[in-house]
N, C-alpha and C positions, 0 to 999 in steps of 0.2 A: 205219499212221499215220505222217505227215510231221513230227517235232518241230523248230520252228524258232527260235533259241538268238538272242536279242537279246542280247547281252551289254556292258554299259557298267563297264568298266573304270575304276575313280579310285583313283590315286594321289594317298595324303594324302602332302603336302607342306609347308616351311614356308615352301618359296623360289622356287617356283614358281606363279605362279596363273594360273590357268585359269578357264575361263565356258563353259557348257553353256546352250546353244541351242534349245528347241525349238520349232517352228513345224505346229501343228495348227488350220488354220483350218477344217477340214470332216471330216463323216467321210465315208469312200469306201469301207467295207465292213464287214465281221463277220467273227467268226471264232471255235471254241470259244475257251473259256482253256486247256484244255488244251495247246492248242498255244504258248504261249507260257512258257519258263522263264529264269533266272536263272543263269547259271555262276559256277562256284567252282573256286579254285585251290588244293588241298590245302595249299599252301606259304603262304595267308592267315593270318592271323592270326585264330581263332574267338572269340578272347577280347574283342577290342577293343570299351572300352565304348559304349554303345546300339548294338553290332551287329545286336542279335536285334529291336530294335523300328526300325530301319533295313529289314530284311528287311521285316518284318513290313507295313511301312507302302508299300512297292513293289504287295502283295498278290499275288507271283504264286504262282501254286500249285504250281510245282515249283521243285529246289534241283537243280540238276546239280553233284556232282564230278566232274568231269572236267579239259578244258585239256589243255597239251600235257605240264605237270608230272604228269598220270597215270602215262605213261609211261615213267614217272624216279622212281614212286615205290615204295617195297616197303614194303606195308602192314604184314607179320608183323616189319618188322624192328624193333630195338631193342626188341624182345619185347612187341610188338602197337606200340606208340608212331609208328612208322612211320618209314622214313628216305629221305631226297632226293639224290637224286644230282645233284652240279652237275657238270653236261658239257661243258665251252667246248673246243674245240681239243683242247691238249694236259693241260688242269686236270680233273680226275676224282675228284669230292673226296664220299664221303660222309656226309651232311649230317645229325644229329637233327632231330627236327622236336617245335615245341614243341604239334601239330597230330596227334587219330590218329585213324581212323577215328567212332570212338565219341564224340570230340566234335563231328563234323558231322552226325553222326546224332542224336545230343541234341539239338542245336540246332534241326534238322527236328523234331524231337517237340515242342519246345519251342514254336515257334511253328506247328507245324500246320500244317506245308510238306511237300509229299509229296519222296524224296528221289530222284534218278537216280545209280547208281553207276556209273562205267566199271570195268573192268578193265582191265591193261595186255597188249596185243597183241607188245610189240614183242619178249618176252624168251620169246612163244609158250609159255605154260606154263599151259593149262587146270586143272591140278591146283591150282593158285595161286586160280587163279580161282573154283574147286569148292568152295575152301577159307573163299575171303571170303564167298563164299554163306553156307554154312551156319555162317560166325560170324555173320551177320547175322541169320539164320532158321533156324536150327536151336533145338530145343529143348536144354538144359540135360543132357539123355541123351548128346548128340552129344559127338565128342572137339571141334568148336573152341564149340559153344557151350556146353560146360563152359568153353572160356577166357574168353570173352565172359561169361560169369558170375563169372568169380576177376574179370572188371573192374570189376564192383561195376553190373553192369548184368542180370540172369537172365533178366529178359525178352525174347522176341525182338524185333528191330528190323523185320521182317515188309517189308522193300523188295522191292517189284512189280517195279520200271523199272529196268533195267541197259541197260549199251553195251560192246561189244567193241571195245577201244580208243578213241583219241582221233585222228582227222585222219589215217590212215594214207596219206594220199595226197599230205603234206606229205614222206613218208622223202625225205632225201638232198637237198632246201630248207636252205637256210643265212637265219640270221637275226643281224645285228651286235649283239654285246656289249660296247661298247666300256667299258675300256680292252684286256680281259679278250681278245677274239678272237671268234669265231664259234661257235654254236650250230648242229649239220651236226643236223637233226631227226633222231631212232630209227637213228643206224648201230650199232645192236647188236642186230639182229636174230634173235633164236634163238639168244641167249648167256643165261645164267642170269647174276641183277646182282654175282653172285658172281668171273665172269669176266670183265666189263666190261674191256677195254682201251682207249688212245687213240688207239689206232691202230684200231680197230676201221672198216670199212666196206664193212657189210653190208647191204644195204637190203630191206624187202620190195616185192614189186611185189602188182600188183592182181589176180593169182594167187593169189602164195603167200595175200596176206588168205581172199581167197575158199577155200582149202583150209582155213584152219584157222577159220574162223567156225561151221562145223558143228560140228569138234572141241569146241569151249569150249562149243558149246548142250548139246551131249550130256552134258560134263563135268557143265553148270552146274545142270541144271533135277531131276537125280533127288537134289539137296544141300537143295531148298527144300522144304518142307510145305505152301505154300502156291503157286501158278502164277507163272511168270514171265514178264513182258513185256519180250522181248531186242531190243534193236536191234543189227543185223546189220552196219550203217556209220555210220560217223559222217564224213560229209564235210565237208573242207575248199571245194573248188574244181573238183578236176579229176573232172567228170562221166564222164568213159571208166570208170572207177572201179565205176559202176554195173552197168553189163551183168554185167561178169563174177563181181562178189559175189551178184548177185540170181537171175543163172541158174543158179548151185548151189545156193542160199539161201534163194529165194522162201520155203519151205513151213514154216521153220523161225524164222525172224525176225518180229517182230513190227511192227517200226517202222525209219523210220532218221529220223538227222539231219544235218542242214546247218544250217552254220555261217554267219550274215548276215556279213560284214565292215563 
């Protein structure tokens, strides 16, 4: 299965205005809804009021966390709460987040949104990833969803749809932050966020991905009780990307996605 990620970004502002365009004078085809979802930026704001009947009223039937803040994010940190790395140059600053897993998954339950979770690829640490699983699906027996229960949630979260990273084919793309400097995407590759440096520049290529996409399925799928549907890439752009994740991976991946610009 092909998932393709329409994503419309808005920045609420008080000083800037903007006007959104759309122009649908015919229809030109079909398609499940399945294949159409929503992205979401861990670093959002979940609280912000008529969020959930915002969503709601879009109607689509999936919620993607992912973006490229997946990969900047460490869900266990601040003791489940979750913490963000802001990465510019030479600024490396980690960030609380008033955002944790558990409240985007609420939120999915609340409104009857199916949820897509990524994991972060870039710090290579299946174990991490083995781990978020079974705080989301594991029962209550389990060591993290006993944690997932001290968070006043016992029941499992039962997510079907994951993705092994976010855009891996952006590593080493630079994007302006001004005043702040440059955003260098994922140069910390196969560092734990523990060792994070600024200097860091390590990039993965479409190799290294493809070696360790097996790793994480193997890690991810014996942490669930109930089956998981992995997608194996999450593409940005650069289609070369393809061959080499899909001819290790075919047999093991479920889906991938590409991202519209």
């Amino acid at each position: 299965m092909i998932v393709l990620e329409l994503t419309i970004a808005l920045t609420i502002t008080s000083s800037i205005p903007a006007e959104i365009q759309i122009e649908a004078d015919q229809i030109v085809g079909s398609f499940d809804s399945m294949l159409v979802c929503s992205g979401d930026e861990i670093t959002q704001d979940l609280s912000f009021p008529g969020l959930d009947s915002l969503v709601e009223l879009t109607g689509v039937p999936l919620l993607r966390m992912g973006g490229i803040a997946a990969e900047y994010y460490d869900w266990e940190g601040d003791d489940y709460n979750g913490i963000y790395y802001i990465d510019i140059d030479d600024i490396l600053i980690p960030y609380p987040l008033d955002n944790s897993l558990d409240n985007l998954l609420q939120l999915c339950e609340e409104i009857d949104v199916t949820p897509i979770l990524t994991v972060n690829f870039q710090i290579n640490d299946p174990g991490k990833a083995a781990r978020m699983v079974e705080y989301c699906n594991g029962d209550i027996l389990t060591p993290m969803g006993s944690v997932r229960a001290s968070r006043g949630h016992p029941e499992p979260y039962n997510v079907t749809y994951w993705c092994i990273g976010n855009e891996p084919d952006i590593a080493g793309g630079n994007f302006p932050l001004p005043p702040w400097g440059y955003l260098t995407f994922y140069r910390h590759f196969n560092i734990p966020f523990e060792d994070w440096a600024v200097d860091d520049t390590v990039y993965a290529t479409a190799e290294d991905f493809a070696q360790l996409v097996s790793v994480y399925i193997d890690s991810m799928r014996p942490r669930s009780p109930i089956p998981l549907e992995i997608g194996g890439l999450s593409l940005s752009w650069d289609l070369s990307w393809i061959e080499p994740v899909f001819s290790l991976n075919r047999k093991w991946t479920g889906w991938t996605f590409i991202t519209i610009p």
